[in-house]
C-alpha positions as CSV (number, residue, x, y, z in Angstrom):
1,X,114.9,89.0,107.0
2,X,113.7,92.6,106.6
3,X,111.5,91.5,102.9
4,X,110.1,88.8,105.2
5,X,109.1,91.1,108.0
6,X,107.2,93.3,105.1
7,X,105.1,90.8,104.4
8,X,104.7,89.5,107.4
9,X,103.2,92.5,108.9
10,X,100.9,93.0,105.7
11,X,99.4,89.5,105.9
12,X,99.0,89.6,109.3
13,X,97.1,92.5,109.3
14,X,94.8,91.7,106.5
15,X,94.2,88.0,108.3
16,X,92.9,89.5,111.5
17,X,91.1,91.8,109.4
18,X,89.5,89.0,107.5
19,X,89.1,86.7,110.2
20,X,87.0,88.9,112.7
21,X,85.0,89.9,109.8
22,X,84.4,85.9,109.1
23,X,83.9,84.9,112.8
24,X,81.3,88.0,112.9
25,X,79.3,86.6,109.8
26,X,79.3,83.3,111.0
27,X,77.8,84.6,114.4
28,X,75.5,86.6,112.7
29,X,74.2,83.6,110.7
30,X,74.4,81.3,113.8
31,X,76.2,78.9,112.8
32,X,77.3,76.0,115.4
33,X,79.1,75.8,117.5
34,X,78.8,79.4,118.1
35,X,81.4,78.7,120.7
36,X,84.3,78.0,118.1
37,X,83.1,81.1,116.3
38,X,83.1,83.3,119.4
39,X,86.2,82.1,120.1
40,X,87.8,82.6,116.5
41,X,86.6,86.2,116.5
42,X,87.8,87.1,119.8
43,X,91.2,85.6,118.6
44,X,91.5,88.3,115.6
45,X,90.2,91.1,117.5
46,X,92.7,91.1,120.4
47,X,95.8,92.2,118.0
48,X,92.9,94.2,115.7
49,X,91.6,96.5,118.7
50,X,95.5,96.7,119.1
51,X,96.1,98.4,116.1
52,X,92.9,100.2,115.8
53,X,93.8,101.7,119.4
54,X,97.3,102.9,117.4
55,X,95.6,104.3,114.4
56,X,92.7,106.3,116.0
57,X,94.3,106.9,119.3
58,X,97.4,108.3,118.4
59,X,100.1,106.8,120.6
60,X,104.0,107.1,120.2
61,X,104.5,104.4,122.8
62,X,103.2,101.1,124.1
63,X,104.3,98.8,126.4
64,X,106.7,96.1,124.6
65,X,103.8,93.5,125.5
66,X,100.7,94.7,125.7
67,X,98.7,92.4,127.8
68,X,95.4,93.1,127.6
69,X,95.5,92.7,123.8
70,X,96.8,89.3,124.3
71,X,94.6,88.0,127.0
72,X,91.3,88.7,124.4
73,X,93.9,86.6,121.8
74,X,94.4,83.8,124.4
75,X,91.1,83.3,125.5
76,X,89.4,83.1,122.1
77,X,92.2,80.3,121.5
78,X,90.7,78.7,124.2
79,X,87.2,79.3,123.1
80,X,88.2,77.3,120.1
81,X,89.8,74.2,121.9
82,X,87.1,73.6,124.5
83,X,84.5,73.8,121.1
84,X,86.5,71.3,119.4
85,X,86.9,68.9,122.7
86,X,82.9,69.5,123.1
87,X,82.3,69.1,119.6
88,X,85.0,67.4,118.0
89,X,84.7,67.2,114.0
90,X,81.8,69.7,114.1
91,X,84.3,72.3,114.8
92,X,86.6,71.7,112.9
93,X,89.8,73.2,112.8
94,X,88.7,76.7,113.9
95,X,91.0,76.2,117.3
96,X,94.3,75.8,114.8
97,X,93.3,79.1,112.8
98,X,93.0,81.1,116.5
99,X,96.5,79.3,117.3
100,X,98.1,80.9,114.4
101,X,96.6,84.0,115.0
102,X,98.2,84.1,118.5
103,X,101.7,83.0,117.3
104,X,101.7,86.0,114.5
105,X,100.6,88.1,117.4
106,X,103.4,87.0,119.6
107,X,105.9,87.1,116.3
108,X,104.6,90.6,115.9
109,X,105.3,91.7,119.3
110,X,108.6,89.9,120.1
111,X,110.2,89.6,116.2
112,X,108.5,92.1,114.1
113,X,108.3,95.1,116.6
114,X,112.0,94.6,117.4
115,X,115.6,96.2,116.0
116,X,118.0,94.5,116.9
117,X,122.3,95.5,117.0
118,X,121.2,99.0,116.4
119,X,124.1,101.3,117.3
120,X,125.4,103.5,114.7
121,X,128.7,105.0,115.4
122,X,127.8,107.9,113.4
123,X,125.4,108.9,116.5
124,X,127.4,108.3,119.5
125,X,126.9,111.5,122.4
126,X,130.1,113.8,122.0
127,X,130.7,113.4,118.1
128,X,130.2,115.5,115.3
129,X,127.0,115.3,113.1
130,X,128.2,113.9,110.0
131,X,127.2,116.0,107.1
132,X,124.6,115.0,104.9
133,X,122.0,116.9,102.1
134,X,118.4,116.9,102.6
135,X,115.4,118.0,100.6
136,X,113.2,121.2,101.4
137,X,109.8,121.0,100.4
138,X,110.4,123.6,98.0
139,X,112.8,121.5,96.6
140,X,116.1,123.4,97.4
141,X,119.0,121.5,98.9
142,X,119.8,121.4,102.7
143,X,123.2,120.9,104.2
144,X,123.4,119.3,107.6
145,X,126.3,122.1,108.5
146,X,123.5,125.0,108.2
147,X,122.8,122.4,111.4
148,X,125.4,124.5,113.5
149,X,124.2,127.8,114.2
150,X,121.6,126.6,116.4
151,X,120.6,123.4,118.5
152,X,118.9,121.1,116.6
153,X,116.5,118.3,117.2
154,X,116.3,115.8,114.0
155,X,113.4,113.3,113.9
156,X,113.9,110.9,111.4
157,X,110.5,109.3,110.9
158,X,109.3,106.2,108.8
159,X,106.4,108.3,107.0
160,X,102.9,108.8,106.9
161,X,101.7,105.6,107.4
162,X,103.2,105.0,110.3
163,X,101.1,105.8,113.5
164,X,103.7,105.8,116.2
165,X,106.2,107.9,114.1
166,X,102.9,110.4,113.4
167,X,101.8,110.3,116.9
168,X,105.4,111.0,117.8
169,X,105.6,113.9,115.9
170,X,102.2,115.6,117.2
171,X,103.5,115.1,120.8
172,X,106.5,117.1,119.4
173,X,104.4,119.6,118.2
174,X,102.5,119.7,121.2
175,X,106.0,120.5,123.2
176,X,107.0,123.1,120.2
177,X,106.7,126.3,122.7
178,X,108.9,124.8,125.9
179,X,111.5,123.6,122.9
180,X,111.2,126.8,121.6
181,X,112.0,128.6,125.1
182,X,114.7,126.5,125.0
183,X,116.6,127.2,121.7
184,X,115.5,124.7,120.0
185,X,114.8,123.9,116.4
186,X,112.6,121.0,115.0
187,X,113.7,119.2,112.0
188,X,111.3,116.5,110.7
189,X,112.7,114.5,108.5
190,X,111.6,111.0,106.2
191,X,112.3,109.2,102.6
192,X,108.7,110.0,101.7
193,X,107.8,111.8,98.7
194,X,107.8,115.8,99.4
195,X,103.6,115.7,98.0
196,X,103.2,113.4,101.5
197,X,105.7,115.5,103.8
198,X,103.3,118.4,102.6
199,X,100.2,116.6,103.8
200,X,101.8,115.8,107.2
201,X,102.9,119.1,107.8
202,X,99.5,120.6,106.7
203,X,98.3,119.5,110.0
204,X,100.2,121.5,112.5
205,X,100.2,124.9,113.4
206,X,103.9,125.3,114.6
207,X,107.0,126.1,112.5
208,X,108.5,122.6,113.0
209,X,110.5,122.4,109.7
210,X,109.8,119.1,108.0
211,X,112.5,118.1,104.7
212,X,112.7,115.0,102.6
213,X,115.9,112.8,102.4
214,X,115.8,111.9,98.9
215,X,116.5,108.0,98.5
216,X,117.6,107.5,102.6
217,X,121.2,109.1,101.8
218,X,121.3,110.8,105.1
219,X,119.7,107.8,106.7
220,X,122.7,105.3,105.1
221,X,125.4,108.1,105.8
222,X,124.1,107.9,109.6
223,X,123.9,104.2,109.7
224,X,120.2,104.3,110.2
225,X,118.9,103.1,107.2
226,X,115.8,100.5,107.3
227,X,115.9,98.1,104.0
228,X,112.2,96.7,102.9
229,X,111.2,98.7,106.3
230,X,107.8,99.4,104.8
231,X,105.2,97.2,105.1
232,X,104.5,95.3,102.0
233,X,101.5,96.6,99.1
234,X,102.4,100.5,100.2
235,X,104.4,100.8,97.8
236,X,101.4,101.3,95.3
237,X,100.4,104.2,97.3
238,X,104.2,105.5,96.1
239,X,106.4,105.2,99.2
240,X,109.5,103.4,99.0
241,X,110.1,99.9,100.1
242,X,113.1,101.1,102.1
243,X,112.4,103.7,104.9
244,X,114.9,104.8,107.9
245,X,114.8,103.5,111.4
246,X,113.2,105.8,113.9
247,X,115.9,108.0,115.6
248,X,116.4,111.3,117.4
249,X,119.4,113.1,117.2
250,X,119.6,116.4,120.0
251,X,122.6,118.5,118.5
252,X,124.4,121.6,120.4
253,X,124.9,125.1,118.5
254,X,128.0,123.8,116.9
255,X,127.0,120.7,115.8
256,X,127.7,118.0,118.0
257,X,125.8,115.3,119.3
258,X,124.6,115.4,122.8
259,X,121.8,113.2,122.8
260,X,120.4,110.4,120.3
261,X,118.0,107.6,120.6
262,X,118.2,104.3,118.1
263,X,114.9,102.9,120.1
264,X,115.4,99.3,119.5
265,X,111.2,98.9,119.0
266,X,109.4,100.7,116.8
267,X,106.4,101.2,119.3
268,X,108.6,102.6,122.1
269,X,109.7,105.9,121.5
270,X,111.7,108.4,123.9
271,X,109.3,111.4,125.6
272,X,110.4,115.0,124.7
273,X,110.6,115.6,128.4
274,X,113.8,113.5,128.5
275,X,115.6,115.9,126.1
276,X,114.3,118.7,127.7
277,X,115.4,117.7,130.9
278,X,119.2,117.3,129.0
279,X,118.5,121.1,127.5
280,X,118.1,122.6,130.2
281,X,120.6,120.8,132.1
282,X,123.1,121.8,129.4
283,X,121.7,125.2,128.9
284,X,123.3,127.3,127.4
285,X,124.1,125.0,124.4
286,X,125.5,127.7,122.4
C-alpha cells in the first residue's frame, strides 16, 4: 500500500502539472470548444495552486479538506460535461480526463494524506524514552540517554522535500526564544543524508540542534517508521525510499514522555503553543 501511495503521489503531481500546461496551450491556440479546455485546465489547477500554496507559502497545516481547492476542481469538471453535452464528439473525452483529476484529488486528500492505526506504544505520555543512537552532523554518535539532563523536544521530520515538515520546523524556529525561556531543547531529527540536514539547518539562525538517524533505526525502535514514505523518482536526488512518520515527542529532564503527537495526516501538524501551554503547566520539568 505504501509503494502504491509513492507513486501515486508522484504521478499525480506530474499529471496536474501536465495537464494545466496542455489545457493552457490549447487555450492559447484557441482551439474549440474553448469551454472543454477552460474547464480541463481549471480541473488541474485546483489541486496545483494547492500545492503551489504549500511549497511557496510555507504552511505546517491545512484543513483535512481544503475546499476552495476543490471547488476550482469541481467546477472545471463541470466545464467539461456541459462542453461535451453542447458539443458532443467535438469534445471529446476532455470531461473524463477532469473526472479523474478530481478523484486523485479526492484519493489525495482522503487516502494519500492519511495514517491510519498510528499509535506506537513506545510513545505513550508517562513512559520512558526508549533509547536509540542518532547521527550528529559531524558525524559522531548520539545516545538518546544524553536525552535526560534536560527537557527535550524531538521532531522527527520526513526531509527536505517535504513542505509541511519544513514549514513545521521554521514555525519551531520562530518559537525558539519562548522554548528557550522554558528549558527547552530542540532536536530536529530525519533519515536524510547529513549533506541535506546541513542545507536545512543553514537556514536558521537559532541553535535548534538537527542530527541524522542513519537508516530510520530510531524511527523503527519507536514504531514510527514510514516504508516507501517518499514520494516516488526522489530517490535520484539520494533520499531514501523509506522516511519516518511525522511525530513530536516532549520529554521531561529525566527522560520521560510527557507529550507526543503521531498526527494521523501528514498536512495537520500540532502548534508549538500546545506544548508550551503543557511546559509551563508542568514547569518545573526538572
Amino acid at each position: 500500500m505504501n509503494l502504491l501511495k509513492s507513486v501515486f503521489i508522484s504521478a499525480f503531481m506530474t499529471w496536474i502539472v501536465l495537464l494545466s500546461l496542455y489545457g493552457f496551450w490549447q487555450l492559447i491556440e484557441a482551439t474549440p470548444p474553448t469551454l472543454a479546455w477552460t474547464g480541463l485546465t481549471l480541473s488541474a489547477l485546483g489541486p496545483l495552486l494547492f500545492f503551489l500554496k504549500a511549497f511557496l507559502f510555507r504552511s505546517p497545516r491545512t484543513p483535512r479538506h481544503p475546499l476552495g481547492f476543490s471547488i476550482i476542481c469541481g467546477l472545471g469538471l463541470v466545464m467539461t460535461m456541459a462542453a461535451s453535452f453542447r458539443y458532443g464528439p467535438a469534445a471529446g473525452a476532455i470531461h473524463v480526463w477532469a473526472g479523474g483529476t478530481l478523484l486523485g484529488w479526492l484519493a489525495y486528500l482522503r487516502w494519500y494524506s492519511v495514517f491510519r492505526g498510528r499509535d506506537s506504544a513506545a510513545l505513550r505520555p508517562g513512559s520512558r524514552l526508549p533509547e536509540f543512537e542518532l547521527e550528529s552532523l559531524h558525524g559522531e554518535l548520539v545516545s538518546s540517554a544524553s536525552f535526560s539532563t534536560a527537557p527535550h523536544l524531538l521532531l522527527f521530520y520526513r526531509g527536505n522535500w517535504c513542505p509541511f515538515c519544513t514549514a513545521q520546523i521554521e514555525e519551531l524556529a520562530a518559537a525558539y526564544q519562548r522554548l528557550e525561556k522554558l528549558g527547552l531543547k530542540v532536536i530536529l531529527i530525519s533519515p536524510q543524508s547529513i549533506g541535506k540536514a546541513q542545507s536545512l539547518a543553514s537556514r536558521f539562525n537559532v541553535p535548534m540542534v538537527f542530527m541524522r538517524d542513519r537508516d530510520n533505526n530510531a524511527a523503527k525502535r519507536l514504531g514510527i517508521q514510514h516504508k516507501w514514505g517518499t514520494p516516488m523518482g526522489l530517490q535520484a536526488l539520494s533520499y531514501s525510499s523509506d522516511t519516518v512518520l511525522p511525530t513530536i515527542i516532549l520529554t521531561d529532564a529525566k527522560g520521560n514522555i510527557l507529550y507526543s503527537v503521531q498526527t494521523d495526516n501528514y498536512r495537520v501538524r500540532p502548534d508549538p503553543k500546545s506544548f508550551e501551554a503543557l511546559l509551563q503547566a508542568k514547569s518545573p520539568l526538572g
